[in-house]
C-alpha positions as CSV (number, residue, x, y, z in Angstrom):
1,X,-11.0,-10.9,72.9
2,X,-12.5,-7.6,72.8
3,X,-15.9,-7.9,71.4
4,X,-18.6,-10.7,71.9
5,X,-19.7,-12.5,68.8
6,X,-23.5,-12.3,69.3
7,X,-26.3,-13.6,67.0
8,X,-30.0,-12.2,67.8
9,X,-32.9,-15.3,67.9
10,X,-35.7,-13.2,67.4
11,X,-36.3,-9.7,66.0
12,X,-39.6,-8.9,67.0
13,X,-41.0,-5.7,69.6
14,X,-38.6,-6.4,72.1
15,X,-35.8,-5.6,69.7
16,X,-37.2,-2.8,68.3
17,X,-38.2,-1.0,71.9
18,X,-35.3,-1.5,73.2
19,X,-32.4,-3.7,72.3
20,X,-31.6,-2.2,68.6
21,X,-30.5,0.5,71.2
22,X,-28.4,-2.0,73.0
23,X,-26.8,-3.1,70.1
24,X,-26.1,-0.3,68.2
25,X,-25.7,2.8,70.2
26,X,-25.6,1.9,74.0
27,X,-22.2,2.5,75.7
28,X,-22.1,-0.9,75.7
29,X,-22.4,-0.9,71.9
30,X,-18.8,-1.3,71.3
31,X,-18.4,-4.7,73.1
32,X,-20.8,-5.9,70.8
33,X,-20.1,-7.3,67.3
34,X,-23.9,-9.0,66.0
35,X,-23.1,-11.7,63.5
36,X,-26.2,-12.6,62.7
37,X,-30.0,-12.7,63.4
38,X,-32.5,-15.0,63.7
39,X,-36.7,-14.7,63.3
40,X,-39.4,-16.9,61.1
41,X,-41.1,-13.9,60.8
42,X,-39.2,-12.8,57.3
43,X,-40.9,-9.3,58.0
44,X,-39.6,-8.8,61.4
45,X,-36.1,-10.3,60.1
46,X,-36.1,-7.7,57.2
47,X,-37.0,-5.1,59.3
48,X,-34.1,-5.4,61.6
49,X,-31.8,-6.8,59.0
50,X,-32.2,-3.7,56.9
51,X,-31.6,-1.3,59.1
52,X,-28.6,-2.5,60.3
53,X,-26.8,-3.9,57.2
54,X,-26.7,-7.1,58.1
55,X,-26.3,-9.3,55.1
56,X,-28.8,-12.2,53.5
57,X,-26.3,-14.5,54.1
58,X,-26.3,-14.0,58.3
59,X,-30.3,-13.8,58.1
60,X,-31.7,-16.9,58.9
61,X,-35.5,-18.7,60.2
62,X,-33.5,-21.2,62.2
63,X,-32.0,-20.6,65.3
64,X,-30.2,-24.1,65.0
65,X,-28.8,-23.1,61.2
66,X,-27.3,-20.1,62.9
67,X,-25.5,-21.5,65.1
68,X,-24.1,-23.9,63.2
69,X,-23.1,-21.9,60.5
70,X,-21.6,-18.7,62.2
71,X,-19.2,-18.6,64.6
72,X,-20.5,-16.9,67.9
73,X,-19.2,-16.3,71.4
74,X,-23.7,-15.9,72.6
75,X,-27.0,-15.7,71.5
76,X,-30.0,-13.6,72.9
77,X,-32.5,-15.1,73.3
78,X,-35.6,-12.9,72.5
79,X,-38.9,-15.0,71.8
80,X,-41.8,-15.4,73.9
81,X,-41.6,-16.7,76.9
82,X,-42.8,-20.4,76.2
83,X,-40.3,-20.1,73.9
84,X,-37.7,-19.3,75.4
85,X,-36.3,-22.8,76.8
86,X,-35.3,-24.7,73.7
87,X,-32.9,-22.1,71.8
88,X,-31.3,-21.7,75.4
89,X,-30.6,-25.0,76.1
90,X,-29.5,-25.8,72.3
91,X,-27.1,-22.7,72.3
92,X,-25.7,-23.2,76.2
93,X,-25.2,-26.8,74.7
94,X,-23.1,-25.9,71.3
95,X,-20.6,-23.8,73.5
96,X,-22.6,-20.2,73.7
97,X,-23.5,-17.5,76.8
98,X,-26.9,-16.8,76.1
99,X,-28.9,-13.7,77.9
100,X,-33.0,-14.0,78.4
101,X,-35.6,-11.2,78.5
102,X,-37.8,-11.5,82.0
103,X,-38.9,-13.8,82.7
104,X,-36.7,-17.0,82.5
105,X,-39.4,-18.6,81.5
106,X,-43.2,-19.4,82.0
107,X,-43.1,-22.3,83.9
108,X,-40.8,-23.8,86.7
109,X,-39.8,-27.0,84.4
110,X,-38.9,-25.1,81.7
111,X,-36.4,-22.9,83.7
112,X,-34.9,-25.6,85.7
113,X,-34.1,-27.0,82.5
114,X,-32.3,-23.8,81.3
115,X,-30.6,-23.7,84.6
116,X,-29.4,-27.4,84.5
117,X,-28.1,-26.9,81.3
118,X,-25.9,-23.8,81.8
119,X,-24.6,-25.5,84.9
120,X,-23.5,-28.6,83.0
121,X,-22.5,-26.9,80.0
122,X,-20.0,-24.7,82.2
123,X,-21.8,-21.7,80.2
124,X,-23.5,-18.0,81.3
125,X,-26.9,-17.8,81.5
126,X,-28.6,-14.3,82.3
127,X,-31.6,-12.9,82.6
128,X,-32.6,-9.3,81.8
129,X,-34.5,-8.5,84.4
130,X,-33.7,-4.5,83.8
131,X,-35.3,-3.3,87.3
132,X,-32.3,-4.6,88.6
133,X,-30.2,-1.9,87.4
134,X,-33.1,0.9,88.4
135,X,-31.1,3.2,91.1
136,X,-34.1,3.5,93.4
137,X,-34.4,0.0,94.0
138,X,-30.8,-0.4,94.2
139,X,-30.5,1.9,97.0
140,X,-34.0,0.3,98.9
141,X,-32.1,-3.3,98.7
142,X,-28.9,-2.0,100.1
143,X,-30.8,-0.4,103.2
144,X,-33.4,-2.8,103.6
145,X,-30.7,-5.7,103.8
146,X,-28.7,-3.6,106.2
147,X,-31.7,-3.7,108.4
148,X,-32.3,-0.2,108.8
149,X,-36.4,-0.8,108.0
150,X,-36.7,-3.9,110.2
151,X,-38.6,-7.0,108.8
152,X,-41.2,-6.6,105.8
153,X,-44.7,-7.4,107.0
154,X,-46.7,-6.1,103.8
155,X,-46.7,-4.8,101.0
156,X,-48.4,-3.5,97.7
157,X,-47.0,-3.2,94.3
158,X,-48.3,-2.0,91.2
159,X,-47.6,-1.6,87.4
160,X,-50.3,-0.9,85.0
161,X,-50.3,-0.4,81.0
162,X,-52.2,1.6,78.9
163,X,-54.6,0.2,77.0
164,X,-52.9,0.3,73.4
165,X,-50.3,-2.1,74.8
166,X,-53.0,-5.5,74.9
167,X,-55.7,-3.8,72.5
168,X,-55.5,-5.4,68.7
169,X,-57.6,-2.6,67.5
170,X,-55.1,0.3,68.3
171,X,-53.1,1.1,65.2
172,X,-50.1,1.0,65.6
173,X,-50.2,-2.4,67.5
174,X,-48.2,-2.5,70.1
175,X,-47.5,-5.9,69.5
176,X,-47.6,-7.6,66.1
177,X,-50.0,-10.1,67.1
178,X,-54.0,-9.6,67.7
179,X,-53.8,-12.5,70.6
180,X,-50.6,-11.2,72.2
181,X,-53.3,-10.6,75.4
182,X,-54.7,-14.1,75.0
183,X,-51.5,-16.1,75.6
184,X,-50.0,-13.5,77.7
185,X,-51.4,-12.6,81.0
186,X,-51.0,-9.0,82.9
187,X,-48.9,-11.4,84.9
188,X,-46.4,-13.0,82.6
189,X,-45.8,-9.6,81.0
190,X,-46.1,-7.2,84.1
191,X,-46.2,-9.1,87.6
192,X,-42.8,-10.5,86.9
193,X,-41.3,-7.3,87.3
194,X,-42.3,-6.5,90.1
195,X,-41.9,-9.6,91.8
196,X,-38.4,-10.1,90.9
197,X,-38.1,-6.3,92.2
198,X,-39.6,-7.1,95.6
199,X,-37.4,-10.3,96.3
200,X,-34.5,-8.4,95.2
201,X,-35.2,-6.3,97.8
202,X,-36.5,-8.6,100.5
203,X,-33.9,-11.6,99.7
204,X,-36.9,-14.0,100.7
205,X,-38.6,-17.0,99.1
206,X,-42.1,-17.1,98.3
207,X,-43.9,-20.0,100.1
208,X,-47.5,-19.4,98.6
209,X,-49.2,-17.5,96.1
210,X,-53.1,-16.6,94.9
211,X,-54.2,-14.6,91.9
212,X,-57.1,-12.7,91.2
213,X,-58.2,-11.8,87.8
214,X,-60.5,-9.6,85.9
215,X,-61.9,-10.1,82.5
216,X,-64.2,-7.3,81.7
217,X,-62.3,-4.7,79.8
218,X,-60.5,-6.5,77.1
219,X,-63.7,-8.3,76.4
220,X,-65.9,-5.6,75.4
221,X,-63.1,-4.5,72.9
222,X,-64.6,-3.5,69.3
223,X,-64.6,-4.9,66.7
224,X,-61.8,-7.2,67.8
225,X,-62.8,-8.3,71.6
226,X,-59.9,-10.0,73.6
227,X,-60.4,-13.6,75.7
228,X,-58.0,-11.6,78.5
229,X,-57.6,-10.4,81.5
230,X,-57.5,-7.2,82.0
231,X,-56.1,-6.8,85.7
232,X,-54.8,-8.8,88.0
233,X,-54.1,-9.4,91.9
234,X,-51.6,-11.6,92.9
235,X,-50.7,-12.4,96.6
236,X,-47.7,-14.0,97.4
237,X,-46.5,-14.9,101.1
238,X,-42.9,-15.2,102.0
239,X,-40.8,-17.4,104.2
240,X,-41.3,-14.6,106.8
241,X,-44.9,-14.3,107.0
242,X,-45.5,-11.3,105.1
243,X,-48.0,-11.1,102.5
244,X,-47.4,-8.9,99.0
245,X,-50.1,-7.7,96.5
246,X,-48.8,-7.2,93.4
247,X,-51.3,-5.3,90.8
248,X,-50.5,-5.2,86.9
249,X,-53.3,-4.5,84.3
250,X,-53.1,-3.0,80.8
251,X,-56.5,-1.4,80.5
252,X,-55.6,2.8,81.8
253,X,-56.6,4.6,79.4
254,X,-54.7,5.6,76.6
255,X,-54.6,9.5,77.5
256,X,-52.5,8.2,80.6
257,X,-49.8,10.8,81.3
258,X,-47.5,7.3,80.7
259,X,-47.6,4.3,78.9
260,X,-46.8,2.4,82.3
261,X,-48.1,3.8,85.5
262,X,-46.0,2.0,88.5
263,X,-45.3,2.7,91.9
264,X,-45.2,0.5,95.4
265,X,-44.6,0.7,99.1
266,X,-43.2,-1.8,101.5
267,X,-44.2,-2.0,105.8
268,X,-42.0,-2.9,107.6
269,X,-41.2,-3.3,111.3
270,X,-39.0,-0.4,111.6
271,X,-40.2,1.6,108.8
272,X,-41.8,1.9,105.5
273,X,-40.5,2.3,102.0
274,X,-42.2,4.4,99.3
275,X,-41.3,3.7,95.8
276,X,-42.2,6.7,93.5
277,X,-41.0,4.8,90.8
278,X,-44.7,5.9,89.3
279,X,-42.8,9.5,88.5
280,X,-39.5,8.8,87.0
281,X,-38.8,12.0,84.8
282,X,-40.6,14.5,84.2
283,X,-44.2,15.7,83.1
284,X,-43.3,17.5,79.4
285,X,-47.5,19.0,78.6
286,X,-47.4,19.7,74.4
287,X,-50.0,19.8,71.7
288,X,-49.8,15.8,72.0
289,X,-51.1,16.2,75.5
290,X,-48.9,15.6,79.2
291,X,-46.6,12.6,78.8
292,X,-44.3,11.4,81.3
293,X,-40.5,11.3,80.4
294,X,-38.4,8.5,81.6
295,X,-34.9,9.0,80.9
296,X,-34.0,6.8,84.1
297,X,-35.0,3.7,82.0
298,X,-34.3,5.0,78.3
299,X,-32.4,8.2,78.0
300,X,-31.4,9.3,74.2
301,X,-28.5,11.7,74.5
302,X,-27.4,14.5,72.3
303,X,-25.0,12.5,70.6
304,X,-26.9,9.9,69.7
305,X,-26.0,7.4,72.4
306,X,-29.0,5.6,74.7
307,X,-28.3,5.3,78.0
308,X,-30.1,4.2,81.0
309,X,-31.6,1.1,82.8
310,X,-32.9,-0.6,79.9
311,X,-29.3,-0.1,78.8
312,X,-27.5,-1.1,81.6
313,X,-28.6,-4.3,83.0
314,X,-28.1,-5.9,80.0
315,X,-25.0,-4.2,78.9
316,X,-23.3,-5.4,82.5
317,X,-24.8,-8.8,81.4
318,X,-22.2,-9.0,78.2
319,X,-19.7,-7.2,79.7
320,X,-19.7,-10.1,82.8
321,X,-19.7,-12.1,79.1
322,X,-16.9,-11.4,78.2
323,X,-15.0,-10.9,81.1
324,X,-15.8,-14.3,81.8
325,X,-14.3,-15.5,78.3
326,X,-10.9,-13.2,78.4
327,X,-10.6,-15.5,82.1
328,X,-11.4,-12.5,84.1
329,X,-14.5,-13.3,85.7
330,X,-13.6,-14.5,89.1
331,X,-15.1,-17.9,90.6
332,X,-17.5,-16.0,93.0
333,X,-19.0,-13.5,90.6
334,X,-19.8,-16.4,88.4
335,X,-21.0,-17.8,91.4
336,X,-23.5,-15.5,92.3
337,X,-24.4,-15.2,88.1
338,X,-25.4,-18.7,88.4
339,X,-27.9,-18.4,91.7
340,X,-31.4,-19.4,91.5
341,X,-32.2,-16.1,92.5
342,X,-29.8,-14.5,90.1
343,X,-31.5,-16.5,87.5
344,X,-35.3,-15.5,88.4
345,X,-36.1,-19.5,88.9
346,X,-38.5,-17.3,92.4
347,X,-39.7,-15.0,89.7
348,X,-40.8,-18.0,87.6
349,X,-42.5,-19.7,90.3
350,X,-44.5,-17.0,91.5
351,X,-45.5,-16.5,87.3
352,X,-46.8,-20.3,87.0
353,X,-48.4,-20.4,91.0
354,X,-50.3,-17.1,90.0
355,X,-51.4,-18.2,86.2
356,X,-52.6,-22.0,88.2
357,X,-54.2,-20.0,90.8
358,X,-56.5,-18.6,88.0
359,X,-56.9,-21.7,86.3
360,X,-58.2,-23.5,89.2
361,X,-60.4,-20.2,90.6
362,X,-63.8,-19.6,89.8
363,X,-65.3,-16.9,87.8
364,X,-67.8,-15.1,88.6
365,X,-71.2,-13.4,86.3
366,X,-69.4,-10.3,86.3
367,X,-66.0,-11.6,84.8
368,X,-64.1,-11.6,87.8
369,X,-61.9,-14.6,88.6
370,X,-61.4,-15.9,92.5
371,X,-58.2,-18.4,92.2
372,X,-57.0,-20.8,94.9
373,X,-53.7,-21.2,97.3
374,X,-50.9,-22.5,95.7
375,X,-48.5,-23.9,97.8
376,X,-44.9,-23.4,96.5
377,X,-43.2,-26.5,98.0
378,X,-46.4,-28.7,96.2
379,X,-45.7,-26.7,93.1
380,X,-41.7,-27.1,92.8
381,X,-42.0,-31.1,94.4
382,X,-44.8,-32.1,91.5
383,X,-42.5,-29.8,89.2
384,X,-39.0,-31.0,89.7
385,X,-39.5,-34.6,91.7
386,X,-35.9,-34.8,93.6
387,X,-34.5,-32.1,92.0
388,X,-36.6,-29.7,94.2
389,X,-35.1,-30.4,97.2
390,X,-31.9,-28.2,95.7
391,X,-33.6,-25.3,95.2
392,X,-35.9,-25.4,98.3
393,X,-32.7,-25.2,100.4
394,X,-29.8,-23.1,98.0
395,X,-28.0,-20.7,100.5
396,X,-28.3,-17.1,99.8
């Protein structure tokens, strides 16, 4: 086999910012053949359809009439969040690989249940979680699990947005929907990267977590005001005893020299790791005003071809794929594909402690939101019931 048969289950913002590149003219393009695409939005379906010739009869508004009407090797997943458990566990289920944008999903049931299911089905499951792929953090997890910074005793993280990305009222939207800030948090959109970055690094478990939120910004938005926070604070202590903040907001303003401004730094016993992931490129100043450049993450070459992180996480993804259907993937890579930790079931947890946290805190006059502990053992035990116990002690 030399190409994966892949259909696309939604065609929405994700597609269009950055897996159209993926598809069509990533080096990992030509392991790719797309079959057919997926989306009950018939504008967003169009959109993508048209642009890539793929023909009315391979368009469909039902994930489940797709697959059983065209013959595929996976599917990618690429709806919300809450979304994302049932066309996962229906595709693993008919015989497919599927791949998942971060998060797995937003809550610890739903992933375990995507987990279970590629397990029994004997199928891939894997999750985009592109950071993964970024060389700086590659190299930090390399030295910091060869013990050259000592033990991590704290650290602060942070990844904050632009305005435009949560504000309805900013034409273009960034996202189709006026209440894209309602249902999703600064946390399920943004915390989840980072988190997933920091245990990549770490290799430890989180054994607490408490958010902090801030509704003022989004609020006061005209004439459209948002029910949203605008920034949040999460804390999360490790197995270890060290405590991480992790900021992520999307209220900068828009004249931000970047759309995302990110960065983070990590004491440990024996030294300390700075993160300038805040400056990936480079500064380019035009009529349009100083923009930062990351060609790290998306880089569009002269000939056409995207390359990059955004590229290359996922692209390693199919390629694993399809290694895996030529019988080529060997019994410990597949291993480590199907970890808990290679599956962000931690990232997932820390995502529904953080969003409880807030649920259960107390607000304050001034918009300001003061949540409570979550303990992580509570959380996975009233969760999963017996199946917790598997997760709470899966070697690394």
């Amino acid at each position: 086999m030399d190409k994966l048969r892949l259909g696309i289950i939604g065609t929405g913002s994700v597609v269009r910012e950055i897996y159209q590149y993926l598809y069509f003219s990533s080096e990992y393009s030509h392991l790719l053949s797309i079959e057919a695409a997926c989306d009950p939005d018939p504008k967003a379906l169009a959109d993508f359809c048209d642009r890539y010739d793929i023909p009315a009869s391979r368009r469909f508004t039902s994930y489940q009439q797709m697959i059983r009407d065209v013959a595929l090797d996976a599917v990618q997943v690429n709806t919300p969040d809450h979304l994302h458990e049932k066309p996962t566990v229906y595709a693993l289920e008919s015989g497919l690989d599927v791949l998942v944008p971060k998060p797995t999903a937003d809550t610890v049931g739903a992933a375990h249940r995507m987990i279970s299911a590629a397990r029994r089905s004997g199928r891939l499951l894997g999750i985009d979680f592109h950071k993964r792929d970024d060389p700086r953090l590659k190299e930090a997890a390399a030295r910091y699990q060869q013990g050259q910074y000592g033990q991590v005793q704290s650290s602060i993280w942070y990844m904050i947005d632009k305005l435009l990305v949560a504000d309805p009222n900013h034409s273009p939207r960034f996202f189709a929907s006026p209440d894209f800030a309602e249902k999703n948090s600064p946390i399920s959109f943004l915390t989840v990267h980072m988190a997933d970055a920091f245990f990549g690094i770490v290799n430890l478990r989180p054994v607490a977590v408490r958010a902090h939120g801030w509704k003022q910004k989004l609020p006061s938005l005209s004439p459209i005001p948002v029910n949203g926070y605008d920034l949040c604070d999460t804390e999360i202590t490790l197995e270890n005893g060290a405590v991480a903040h992790i900021v992520t907001g999307w209220h900068l303003p828009n004249t931000a020299h970047a759309t995302t401004v990110q960065s983070a730094r990590i004491i440990c016993t024996d030294g300390m790791i700075d993160l300038g992931i805040d400056t990936p490129g480079y500064h380019e100043l035009t009529s349009e005003g100083i923009v930062e450049r990351n060609p790290l993450f998306r880089n569009f070459e002269a000939d056409g071809t995207v390359t990059g992180y955004g590229m290359s996480r996922p692209g390693r993804l199919y390629q694993k794929f399809l290694a895996d259907r030529n019988g080529k993937l060997s019994p410990e890579q597949r291993e480590r594909m199907m970890s808990s930790v290679e599956l962000g079931f931690w990232t997932t947890v820390v995502l529904e402690a953080a969003e409880r946290s807030l649920a259960c805190g107390q607000q304050t006059a001034s918009g300001s939101v003061h949540g409570t502990t979550i303990q992580v053992k509570d959380l996975l035990q009233e969760a999963l019931g017996d199946s917790a116990k598997a997760y709470l002690e899966e070697s690394r």
